[in-house]
C-alpha positions in Angstrom: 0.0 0.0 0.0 1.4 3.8 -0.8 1.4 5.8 1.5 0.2 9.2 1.2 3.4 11.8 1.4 2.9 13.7 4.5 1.8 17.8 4.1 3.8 20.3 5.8 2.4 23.1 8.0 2.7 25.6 5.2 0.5 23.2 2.7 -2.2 22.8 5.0 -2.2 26.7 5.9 -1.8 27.5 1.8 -5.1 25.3 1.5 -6.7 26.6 3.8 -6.1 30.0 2.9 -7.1 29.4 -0.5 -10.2 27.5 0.0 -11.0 30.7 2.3 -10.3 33.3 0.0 -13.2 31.0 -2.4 -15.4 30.8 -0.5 -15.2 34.6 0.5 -15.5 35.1 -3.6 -17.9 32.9 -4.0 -20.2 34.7 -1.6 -19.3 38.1 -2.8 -20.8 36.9 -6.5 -23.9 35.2 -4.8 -25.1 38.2 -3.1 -24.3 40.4 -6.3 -21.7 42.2 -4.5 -18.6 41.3 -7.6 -20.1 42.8 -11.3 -19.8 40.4 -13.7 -16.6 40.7 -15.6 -15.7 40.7 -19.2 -12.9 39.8 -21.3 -11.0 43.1 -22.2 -11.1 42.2 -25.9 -15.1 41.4 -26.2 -16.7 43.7 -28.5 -20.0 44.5 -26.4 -22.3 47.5 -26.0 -22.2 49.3 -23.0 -25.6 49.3 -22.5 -28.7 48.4 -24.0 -32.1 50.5 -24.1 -35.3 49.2 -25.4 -39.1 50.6 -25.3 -42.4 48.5 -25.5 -45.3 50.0 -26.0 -48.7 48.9 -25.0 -51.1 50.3 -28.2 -54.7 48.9 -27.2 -55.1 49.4 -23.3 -56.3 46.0 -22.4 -54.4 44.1 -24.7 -50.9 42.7 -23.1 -47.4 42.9 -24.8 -44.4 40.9 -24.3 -41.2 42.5 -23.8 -38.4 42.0 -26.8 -36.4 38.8 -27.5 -33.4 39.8 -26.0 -31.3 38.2 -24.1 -29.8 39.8 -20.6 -26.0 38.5 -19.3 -26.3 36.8 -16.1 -25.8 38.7 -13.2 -27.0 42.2 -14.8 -30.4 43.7 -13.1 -32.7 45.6 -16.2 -34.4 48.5 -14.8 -38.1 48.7 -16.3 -39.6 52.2 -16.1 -43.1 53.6 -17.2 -42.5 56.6 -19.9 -44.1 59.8 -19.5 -47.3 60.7 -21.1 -48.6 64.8 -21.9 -52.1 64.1 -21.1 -53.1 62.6 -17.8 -51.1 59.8 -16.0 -52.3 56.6 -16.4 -51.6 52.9 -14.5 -49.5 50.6 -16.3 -48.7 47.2 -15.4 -46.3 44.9 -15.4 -45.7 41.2 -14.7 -44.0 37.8 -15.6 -46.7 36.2 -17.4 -49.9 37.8 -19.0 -52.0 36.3 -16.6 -50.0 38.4 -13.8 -51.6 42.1 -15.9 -55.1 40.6 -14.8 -54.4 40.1 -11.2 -53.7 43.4 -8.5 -52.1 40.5 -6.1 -49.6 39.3 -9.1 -48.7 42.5 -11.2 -46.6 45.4 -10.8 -48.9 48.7 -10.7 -46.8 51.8 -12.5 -47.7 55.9 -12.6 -45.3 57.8 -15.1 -41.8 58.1 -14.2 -41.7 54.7 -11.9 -39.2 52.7 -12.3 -38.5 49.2 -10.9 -34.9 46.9 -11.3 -35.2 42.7 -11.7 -32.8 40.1 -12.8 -34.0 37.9 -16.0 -32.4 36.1 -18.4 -34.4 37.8 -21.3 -36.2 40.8 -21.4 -39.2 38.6 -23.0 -40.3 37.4 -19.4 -42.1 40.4 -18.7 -45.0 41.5 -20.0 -47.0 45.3 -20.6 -50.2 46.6 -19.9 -51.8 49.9 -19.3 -55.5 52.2 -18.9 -54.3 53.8 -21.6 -53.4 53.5 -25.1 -50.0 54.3 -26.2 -48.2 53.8 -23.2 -44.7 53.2 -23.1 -42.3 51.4 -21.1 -38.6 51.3 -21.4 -35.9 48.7 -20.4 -32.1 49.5 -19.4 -29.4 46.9 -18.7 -26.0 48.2 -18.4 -23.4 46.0 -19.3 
C-alpha cells in the first residue's frame, strides 16, 4: 500500500487559505456584490435601451427577444405621457396584468430593477393607449 506523502504546516495553511479566499469570492458573487466581468477584448455594447409600447389598453405585450448576461439587473420604467397619468402594469406572465395580487402597478416616471435572463419574461399593460415602457441593462 502507498502511503500518502505527508503535508507540511505551510500546505495545509496554503489550502486553507485558498479555499477561504473561495469561498469569500464565491459569496461576494452570490449576493451580487462582484459585477460580472468581461474579457477586455469582447466587443459588447455598453448598455442596451429598449421601449415596449402597449397600443390597445387592455391588450398585453411581451417585452423584446433579447437576451440579458447573467448577473446584470434591467431597470423597467413607465415613460411619461402629456395628457393625464395613467396605470401601467407589469408582470412575468400575462395572466399576472389581470391580477392586482400578481402584477406590478406603474404611474409615469416609476421605475423598478429585476434580474431575467431575457427581457421577454415580462409582460405590458396599461389604462391607456399608447403607453410606453422602457428597459435599461448596463453592461
Amino acid at each position: 500500500m502507498v502511503q500518502p506523502r505527508p503535508s507540511t504546516p505551510s500546505t495545509l495553511d496554503d489550502i486553507a487559505s485558498l479555499l477561504r479566499e473561495n469561498n469569500r469570492l464565491l459569496n461576494e458573487i452570490f449576493t451580487g456584490l462582484i459585477p460580472p466581468r468581461r474579457s477586455e477584448n469582447e466587443q459588447v455594447p455598453e448598455g442596451l435601451a429598449r421601449r415596449v409600447n402597449v397600443v390597445t389598453a387592455g391588450t398585453p405585450v411581451r417585452g423584446p427577444d433579447v437576451k440579458v448576461n447573467r448577473g446584470y439587473g434591467v431597470v423597467i420604467r413607465q415613460r411619461n405621457h402629456t395628457v393625464g397619468a395613467p396605470f401601467g402594469y407589469a408582470g412575468f406572465s400575462q395572466g399576472d396584468l389581470s391580477n392586482t395580487n400578481t402584477r406590478i402597478e406603474m404611474l409615469d416616471g416609476d421605475s423598478f430593477v429585476v434580474r431575467i435572463s431575457n427581457l421577454n419574461k415580462i409582460w405590458f399593460d396599461a389604462d391607456t393607449a399608447d403607453t410606453s415602457f422602457e428597459m435599461f441593462v448596463e453592461m
